[in-house]
N, C-alpha and C positions, 0 to 999 in steps of 0.2 A: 418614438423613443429617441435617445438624447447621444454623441456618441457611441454608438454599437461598432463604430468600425475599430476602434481601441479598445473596446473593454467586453465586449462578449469574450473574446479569447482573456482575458485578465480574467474575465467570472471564474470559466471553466478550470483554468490552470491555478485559482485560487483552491478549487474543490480539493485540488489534491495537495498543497502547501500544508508546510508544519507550521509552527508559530513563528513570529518574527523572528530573524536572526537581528542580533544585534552585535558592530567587530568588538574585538579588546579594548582596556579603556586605554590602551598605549601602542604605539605602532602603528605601521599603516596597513597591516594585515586587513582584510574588505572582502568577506566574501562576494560572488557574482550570479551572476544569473546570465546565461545566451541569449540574445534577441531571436535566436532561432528557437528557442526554448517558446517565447511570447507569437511565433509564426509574424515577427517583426520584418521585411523585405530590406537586404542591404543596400537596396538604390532609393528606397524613400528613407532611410538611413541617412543615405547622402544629401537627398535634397533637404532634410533638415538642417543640417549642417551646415550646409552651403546658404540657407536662411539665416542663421545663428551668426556665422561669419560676417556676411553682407551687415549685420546692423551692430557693429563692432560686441560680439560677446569675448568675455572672457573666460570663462567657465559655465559649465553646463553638467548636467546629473540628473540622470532617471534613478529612481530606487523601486524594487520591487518584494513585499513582506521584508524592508531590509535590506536585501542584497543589491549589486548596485548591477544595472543592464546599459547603460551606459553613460559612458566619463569622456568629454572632451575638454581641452583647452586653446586658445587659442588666442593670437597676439604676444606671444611668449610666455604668457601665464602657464605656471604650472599647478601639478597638486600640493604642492607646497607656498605659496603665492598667497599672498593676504588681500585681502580687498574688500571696502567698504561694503556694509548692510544699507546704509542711507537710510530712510523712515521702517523698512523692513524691520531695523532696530528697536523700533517700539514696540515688537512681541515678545522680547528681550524682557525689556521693562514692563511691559503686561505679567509675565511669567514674575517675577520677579516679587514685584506688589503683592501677588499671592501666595509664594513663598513665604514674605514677611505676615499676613496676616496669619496663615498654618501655625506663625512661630508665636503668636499674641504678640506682634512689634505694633502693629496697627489695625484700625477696621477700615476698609474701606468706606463705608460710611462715617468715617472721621469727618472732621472738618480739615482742609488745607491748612488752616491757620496755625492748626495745634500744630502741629512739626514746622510750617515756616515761620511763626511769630505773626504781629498783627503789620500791617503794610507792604506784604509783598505785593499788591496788584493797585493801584488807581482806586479804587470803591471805598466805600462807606467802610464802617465796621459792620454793619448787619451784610451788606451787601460782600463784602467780604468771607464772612464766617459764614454763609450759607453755603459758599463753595466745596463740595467735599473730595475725596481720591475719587471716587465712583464717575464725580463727573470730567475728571480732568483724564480717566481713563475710557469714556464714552464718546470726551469729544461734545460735552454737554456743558461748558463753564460757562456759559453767556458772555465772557468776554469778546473784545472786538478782534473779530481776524484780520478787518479793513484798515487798521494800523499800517502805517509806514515801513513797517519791519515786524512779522507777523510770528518771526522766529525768536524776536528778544523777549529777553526774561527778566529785564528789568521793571519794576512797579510804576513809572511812566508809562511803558509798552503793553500793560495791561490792563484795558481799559472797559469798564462797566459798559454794556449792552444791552445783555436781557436777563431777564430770572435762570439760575442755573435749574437746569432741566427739559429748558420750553426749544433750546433752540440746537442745533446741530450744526456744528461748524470743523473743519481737520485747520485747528489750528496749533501750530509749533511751541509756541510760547510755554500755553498750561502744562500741556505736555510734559515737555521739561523740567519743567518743575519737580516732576513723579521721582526724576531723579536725586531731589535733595531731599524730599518725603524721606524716602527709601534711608542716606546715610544717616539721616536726624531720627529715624525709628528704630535704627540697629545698631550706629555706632561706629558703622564701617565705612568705610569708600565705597562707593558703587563698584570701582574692580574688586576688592577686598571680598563683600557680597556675591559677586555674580560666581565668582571665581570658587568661595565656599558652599552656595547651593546650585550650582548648576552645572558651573563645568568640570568640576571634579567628579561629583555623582555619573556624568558621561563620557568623561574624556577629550570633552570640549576644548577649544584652544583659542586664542582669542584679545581681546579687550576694549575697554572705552576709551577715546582718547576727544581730548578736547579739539570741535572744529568749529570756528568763530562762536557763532550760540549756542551751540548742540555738543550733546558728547554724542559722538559715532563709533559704533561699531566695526572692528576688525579683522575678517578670521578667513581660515581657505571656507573652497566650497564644502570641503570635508567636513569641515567642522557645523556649517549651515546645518549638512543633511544629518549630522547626528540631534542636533535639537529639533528639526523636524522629525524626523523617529522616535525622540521621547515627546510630539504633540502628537504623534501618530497612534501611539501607543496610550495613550490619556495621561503622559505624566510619569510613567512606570517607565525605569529602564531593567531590562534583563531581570526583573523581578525583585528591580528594588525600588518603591516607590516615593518617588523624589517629590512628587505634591502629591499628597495623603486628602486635602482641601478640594474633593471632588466635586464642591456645590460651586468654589470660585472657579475649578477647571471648565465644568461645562458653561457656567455663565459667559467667560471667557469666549468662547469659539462659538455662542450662540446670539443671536439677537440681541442687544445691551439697552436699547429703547428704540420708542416706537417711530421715531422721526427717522433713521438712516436703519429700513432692517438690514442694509449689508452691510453692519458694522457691530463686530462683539467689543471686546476689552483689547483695541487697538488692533484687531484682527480683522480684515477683509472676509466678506461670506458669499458666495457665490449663490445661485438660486434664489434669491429671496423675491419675492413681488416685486422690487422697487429697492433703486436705492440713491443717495448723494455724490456727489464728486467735490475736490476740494475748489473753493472758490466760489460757490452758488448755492444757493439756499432754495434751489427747485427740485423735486424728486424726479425721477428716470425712472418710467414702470420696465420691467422687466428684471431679466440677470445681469450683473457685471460683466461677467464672460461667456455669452451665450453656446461659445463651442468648448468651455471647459466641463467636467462635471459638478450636478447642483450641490454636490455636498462637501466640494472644497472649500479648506479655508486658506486664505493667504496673509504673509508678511510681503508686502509691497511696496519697495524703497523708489525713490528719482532714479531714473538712467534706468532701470529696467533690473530692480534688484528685485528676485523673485524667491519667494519660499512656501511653492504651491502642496498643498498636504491634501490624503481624496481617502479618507476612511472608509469607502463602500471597496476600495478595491485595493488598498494598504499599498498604493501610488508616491510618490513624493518625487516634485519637478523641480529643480532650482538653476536659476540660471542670473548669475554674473558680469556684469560690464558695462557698456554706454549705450546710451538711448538718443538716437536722435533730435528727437521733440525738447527735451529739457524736462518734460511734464514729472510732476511731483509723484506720482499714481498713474503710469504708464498700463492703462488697462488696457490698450489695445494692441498693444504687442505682446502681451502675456496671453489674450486671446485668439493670438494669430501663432503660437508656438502651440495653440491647444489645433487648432485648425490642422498643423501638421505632424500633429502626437494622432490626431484621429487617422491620417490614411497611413498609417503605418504596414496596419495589418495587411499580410498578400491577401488572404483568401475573402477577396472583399463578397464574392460571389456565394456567400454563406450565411452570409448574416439576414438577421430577420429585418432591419431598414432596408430600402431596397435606397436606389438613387435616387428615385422620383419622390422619395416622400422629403427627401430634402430641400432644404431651402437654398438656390446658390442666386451668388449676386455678381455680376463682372460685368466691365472689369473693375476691380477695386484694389486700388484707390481710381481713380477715375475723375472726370472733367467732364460736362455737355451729356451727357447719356449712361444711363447703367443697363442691364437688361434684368431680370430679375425670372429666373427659370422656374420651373416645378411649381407653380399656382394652381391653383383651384378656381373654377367661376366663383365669382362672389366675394372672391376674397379683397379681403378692405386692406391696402397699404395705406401706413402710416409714417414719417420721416421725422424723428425728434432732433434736435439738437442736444449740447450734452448740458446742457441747462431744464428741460426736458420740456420744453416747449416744442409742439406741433408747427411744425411747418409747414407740411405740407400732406392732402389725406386725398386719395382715390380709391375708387374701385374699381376691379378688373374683372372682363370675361374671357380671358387669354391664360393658355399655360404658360404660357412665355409673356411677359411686357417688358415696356421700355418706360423707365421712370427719368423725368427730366430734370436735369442740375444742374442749367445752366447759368440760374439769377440766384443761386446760392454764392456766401461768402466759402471761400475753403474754409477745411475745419472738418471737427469730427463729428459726426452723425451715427443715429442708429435708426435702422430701416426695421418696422414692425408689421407683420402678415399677418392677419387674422383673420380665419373662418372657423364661425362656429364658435366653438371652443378651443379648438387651436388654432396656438399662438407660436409665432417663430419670430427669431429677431436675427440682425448680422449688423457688425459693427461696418461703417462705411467712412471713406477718407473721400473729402471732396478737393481734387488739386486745384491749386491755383492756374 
């Protein structure tokens, strides 16, 4: 079992919860929930926090059915304090797209071409006009991400590769585009738009503003967690349903093609078999976030911009501010804030996971040595890199081993345990 130290008490205390609360669409009125309510411990409380901190956060927010369990800020931000979505932003513009089709502005299955005219990309005219919104929302255009500048939008910068459909790539460019689809199907400005179906219907706050090639998104944490509350809720807020279009809602947050299943309609998916990173064209078996739950979905920006949503247990995580790495898709510090959501809970001594059946790895990050605890005889380790290429594979007759790292490049890894049938994985940072 996956998590139990966080979400057996979330099961239990769901039994008795009414339906979502959702606040006013004005004020900052918010109802709450106790951590002592969830038997959450104030000193792993702290050591979250003191995590959050250390890797410059700005805001942070647990929601639970709605209510908020807790609110921090930090670095001077407050709850009033605006700050970038960065790529998190494209679930914005996911949501969006499917608003306009609800409206007959467009089908997704269009062609690009109809709303930008013929020559926005380098290609053919056939090569062109086969591109449609479906795939510039899947991350399926066959253009080239290997471009110079992989975030311009200009018809230089976008350059014929492969058949749309065949290939999977998180590139900036097409993307972008969805944005001028959207004004040239409705009429409006993308604030204009956003502003009429989404944040008024919630009380959302906010806007797009132009940064070099991209429009980025702007708003407190507040406002994050209220549009995760209407993805939480499928679309519905407080009983008014803001996407009616419940074939494009679930396609959205679901498997979008067969090439990255941890990718819906700009939507990160946690659990799935296998999934891409941006920059590689190699699959990664296993979850994105091995210590998150499988049935999140995420909006995941640069710096560590998070907008984590867990339907089995009406959850929402978001957390705001800088990421050390640079990394486009910071998976593994969204994974490492799931790491310490799970030992939250006091009464660890209750739960049906015991310790042993877990999988622990230290120390990590690490250099020369990891030890790799709670094995099984037989069990086969495996070491990918995030290209998902095999490194390095053993097998062990120890509960306990020591796996060696010392002819590795640093960089990120992920360490796979297999016996049997089960499978465990932990994300691993190899220091310089």
């Amino acid at each position: 079992m996956k998590n139990v130290a966080l979400f057996t008490v979330l099961f239990l205390f769901s039994f008795v919860r009414s339906q979502l609360y959702f606040p006013p669409l004005t004020g900052n009125s918010w109802e709450t929930i106790s951590p002592n309510d969830l038997n959450w411990c104030p000193n792993k409380i702290d050591s979250l926090y003191q995590f959050l901190e250390a890797q410059d956060t700005k805001a942070f927010m647990v929601l639970k059915d709605g209510k908020i369990v807790l609110e921090q800020y930090f670095g001077g931000q407050t709850q009033n304090s605006l700050w970038y979505w960065a790529s998190a932003g494209k679930t914005i513009t996911s949501f969006l797209i499917g608003m306009a089709q609800q409206e007959g502005l467009l089908d997704i299955n269009d062609a690009t071409s109809d709303y930008l005219g013929s020559g926005w990309a380098s290609c053919t005219p056939e090569q062109e006009n086969a591109i449609t919104i479906r795939n510039q929302l899947t991350m399926t255009s066959g253009l080239n991400d290997g471009v110079a500048n992989p975030f311009c939008t200009l018809p230089e910068c976008l350059e014929y590769l492969a058949a749309p459909g065949t290939r999977w790539a998180y590139h900036n460019g097409p993307y972008t585009l969805l944005d001028q689809v959207i004004s040239q199907a409705s009429g409006m400005t993308l604030n204009q738009f956003v502003t009429q179906k989404l944040k008024n219907p919630i009380g959302m706050t906010g806007s797009f503003t132009q940064v070099d090639d991209n429009m980025v998104f702007f708003s407190t944490a507040r406002s994050m967690a209220r549009f995760g509350l209407l993805i939480l809720n499928n679309g519905v807020w407080n009983g008014n349903t803001v996407m009616t279009d419940q074939q494009y809602f679930q396609a959205m947050v679901n498997t979008s093609q067969n090439l990255n299943r941890g990718y819906g309609y700009l939507w990160w998916l946690n659990g799935k078999q296998n999934f891409m990173v941006p920059g590689s064209q190699l699959t990664i078996p296993g979850s994105i976030m091995p210590n998150a739950p499988d049935d999140m979905i995420s909006a995941l920006g640069k710096n560590g911009q998070f907008l984590n949503v867990v339907p089995s247990q009406k959850l929402i995580l978001i957390r705001m501010g800088n990421e050390p790495t640079g990394s486009l898709v910071p998976f593994l510090m969204n994974d490492k804030i799931w790491e310490y959501m799970n030992a939250l809970n006091c009464n660890q001594s209750s739960l049906v996971e015991t310790k042993a059946e877990k999988l622990v790895v230290y120390p990590n990050p690490s250099k020369g040595t990891v030890t790799i605890n709670n094995l099984s005889p037989g069990t086969v380790i495996k070491l990918y890199d995030l290209t998902g290429r095999c490194i390095k594979e053993t097998m062990v007759q120890l509960v306990n081993d020591e796996f060696q790292l010392d002819d590795l490049t640093p960089g990120n890894y992920v360490i796979q345990c297999t016996n049997g049938s089960s499978i465990q994985e932990k994300k691993l940072i190899v220091l310089p």
